[in-house]
Every structure is written in structure tokens, then in C-alpha cells.
C-alpha positions as CSV (number, residue, x, y, z in Angstrom):
1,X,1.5,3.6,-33.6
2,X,-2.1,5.5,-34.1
3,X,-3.5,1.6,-33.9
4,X,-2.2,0.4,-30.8
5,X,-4.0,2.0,-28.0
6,X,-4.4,-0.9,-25.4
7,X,-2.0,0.9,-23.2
8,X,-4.0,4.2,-23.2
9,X,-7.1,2.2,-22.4
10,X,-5.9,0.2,-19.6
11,X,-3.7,3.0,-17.8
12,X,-6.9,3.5,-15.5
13,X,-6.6,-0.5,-14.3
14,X,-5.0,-0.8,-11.2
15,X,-2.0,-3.6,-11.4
16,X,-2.3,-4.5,-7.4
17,X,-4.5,-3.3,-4.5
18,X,-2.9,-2.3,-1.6
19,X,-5.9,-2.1,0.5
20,X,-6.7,-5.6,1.0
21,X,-2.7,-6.2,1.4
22,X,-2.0,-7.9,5.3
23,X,0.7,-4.5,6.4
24,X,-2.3,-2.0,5.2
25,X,-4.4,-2.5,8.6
26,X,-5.8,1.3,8.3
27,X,-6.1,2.9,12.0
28,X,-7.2,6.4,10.0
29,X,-6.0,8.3,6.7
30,X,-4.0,12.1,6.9
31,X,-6.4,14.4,5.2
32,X,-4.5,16.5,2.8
33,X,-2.2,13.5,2.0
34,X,-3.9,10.0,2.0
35,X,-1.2,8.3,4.1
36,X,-2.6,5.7,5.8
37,X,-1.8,5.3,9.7
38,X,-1.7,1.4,10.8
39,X,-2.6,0.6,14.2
40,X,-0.5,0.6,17.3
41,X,-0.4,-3.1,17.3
42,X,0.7,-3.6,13.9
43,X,3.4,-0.6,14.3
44,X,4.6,-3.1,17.4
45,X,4.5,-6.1,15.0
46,X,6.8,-4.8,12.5
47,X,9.0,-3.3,15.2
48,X,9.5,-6.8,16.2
49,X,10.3,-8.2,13.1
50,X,13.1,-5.5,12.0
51,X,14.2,-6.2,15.2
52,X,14.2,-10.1,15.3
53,X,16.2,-10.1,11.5
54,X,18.6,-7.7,11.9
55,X,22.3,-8.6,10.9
């Protein structure tokens, strides 16, 4: 077990990036938290499509 370490050396490797993702159009980050706030038009765009594929 001592000779396997690829997993402690790679933990730092992000697996995906979010920020270049199409729903993470960043209007402005919280502070304390890092959430990010979208804009008001993409907010309306996903409104639209929850609303246009509900069951």
C-alpha cells in the first residue's frame, strides 16, 4: 500500500471545470462563500426551460 501513491499525488487535479461550463455565466461571486450569481438573463433562460419540460 506504502507504493501506490498516484492517488495522493493527483488529488490536487481537478476532474472537470466548472468555469468554462455554458450554465456558469458569472454576473459576480458572494464574498464569504464563492457562490457564483448568473445573470438576469440566464436566470430567465433556465426559468423557461423548467417551465417548457415540466410533466
Amino acid at each position: 500500500m506504502a507504493q501506490n501513491r498516484y492517488k495522493e499525488t493527483h488529488m490536487s487535479m481537478p476532474v472537470e471545470n466548472h468555469d468554462t461550463a455554458a450554465w456558469a455565466n458569472i454576473n459576480a461571486m458572494k464574498e464569504v462563500s464563492n457562490v457564483p450569481i448568473p445573470d438576469e438573463i440566464q436566470v430567465n433562460n433556465a426559468k423557461e426551460y423548467v417551465d417548457t419540460n415540466q410533466k
